[in-house]
N, C-alpha and C positions, 0 to 999 in steps of 0.2 A: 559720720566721717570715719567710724573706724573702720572702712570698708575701702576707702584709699589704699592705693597699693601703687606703685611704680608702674604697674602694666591698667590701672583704671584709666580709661578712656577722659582726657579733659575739655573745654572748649577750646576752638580754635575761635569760634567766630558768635556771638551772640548780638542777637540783632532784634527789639522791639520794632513793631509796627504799631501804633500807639490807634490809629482807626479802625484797626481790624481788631486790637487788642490781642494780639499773638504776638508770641516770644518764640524767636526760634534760633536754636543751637545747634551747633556744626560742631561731632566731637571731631578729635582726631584720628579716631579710627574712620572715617567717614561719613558716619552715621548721621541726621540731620534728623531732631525733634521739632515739632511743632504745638507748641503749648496754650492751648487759651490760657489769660488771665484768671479766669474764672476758675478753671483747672488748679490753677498755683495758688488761687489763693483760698480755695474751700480743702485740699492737701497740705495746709503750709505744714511746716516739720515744728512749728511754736509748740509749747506747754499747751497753750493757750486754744489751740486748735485739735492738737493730738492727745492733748494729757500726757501724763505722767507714765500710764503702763496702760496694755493695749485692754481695749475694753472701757477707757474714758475717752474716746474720741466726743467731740462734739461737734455736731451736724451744723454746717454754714448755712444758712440759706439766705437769700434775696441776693446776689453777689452776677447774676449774668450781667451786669452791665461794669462790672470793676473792671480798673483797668492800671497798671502800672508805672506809678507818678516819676519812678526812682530804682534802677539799680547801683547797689555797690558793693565794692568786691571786699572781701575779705578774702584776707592773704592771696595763698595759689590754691584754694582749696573749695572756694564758696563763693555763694552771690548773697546778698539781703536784698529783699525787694521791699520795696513801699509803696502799699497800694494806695488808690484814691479814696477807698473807707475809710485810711487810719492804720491799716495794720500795716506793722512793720519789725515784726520778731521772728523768730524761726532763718537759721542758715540752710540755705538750700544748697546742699553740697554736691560734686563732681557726680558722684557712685551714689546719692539720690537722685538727681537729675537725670541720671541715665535709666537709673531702675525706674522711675518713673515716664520715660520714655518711651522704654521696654513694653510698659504694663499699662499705659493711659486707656485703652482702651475697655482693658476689664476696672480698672478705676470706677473710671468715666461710669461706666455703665450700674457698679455698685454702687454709686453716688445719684445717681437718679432713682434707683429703688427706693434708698432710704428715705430719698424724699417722698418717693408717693405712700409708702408703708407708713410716713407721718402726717401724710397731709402737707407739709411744707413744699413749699415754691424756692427756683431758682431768680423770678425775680422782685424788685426791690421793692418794700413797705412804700407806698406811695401813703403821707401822712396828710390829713387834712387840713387845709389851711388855717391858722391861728385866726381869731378871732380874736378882736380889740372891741374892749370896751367903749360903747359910746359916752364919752363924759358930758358929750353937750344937754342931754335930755334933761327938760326940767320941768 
């Protein structure tokens, strides 16, 4: 946020598609992003996801099918999202939202390396079905 300025670019119009899982923003300088889900929530601006100082990030993975349960605004400066995982930290501000915009593409694409440089996958831990004990056996 301290990147706010009278002349940064803010929404005019933000508009989920919850099927598609895309978010998209109309600033008002004209400009019009198109955000996966997925995008915003392996990016979020949290502690939790970015860390504390650069060089602790931590790599999201299983997250292509997330999808945003929940925006809300904070003040005139920010959005909070909640995703369908659970997460729900990190303000996604005016002059983030646009830099990120700006820059999805080289993002995007530095978030898929990372993933094949670890082996990790975009999507979701499919878990194996719980087993119950049979009590009847005697």
């Amino acid at each position: 946020m301290a990147g706010l300025t009278k002349d940064t670019p803010h929404p005019v119009e933000i508009k989920l598609h919850q099927q598609s899982r895309i978010l998209d923003i109309t600033f008002s300088d004209g400009r019009t992003f198109h955000y996966t889900c997925e995008f915003l929530r392996v990016h979020s601006p949290s502690a939790e996801v970015s860390g504390h100082a650069p060089g602790q990030e931590v790599l999201q993975t299983g997250k292509k099918t997330v999808n945003i349960r929940k925006i809300e605004p904070v003040g005139h400066y920010a959005i909070q999202l909640n995703f369908t995982d659970g997460h729900n930290t990190g303000l996604y501000s005016w002059d983030l939202l646009y830099k990120y915009g700006l820059n999805q593409d080289t993002m995007w694409q530095r978030y898929l390396q990372r993933l094949q440089e670890t082996g990790a996958s975009r999507d979701p831990v499919s878990r194996p079905p719980t087993l119950t004990p049979n009590h009847s056996c005697k």
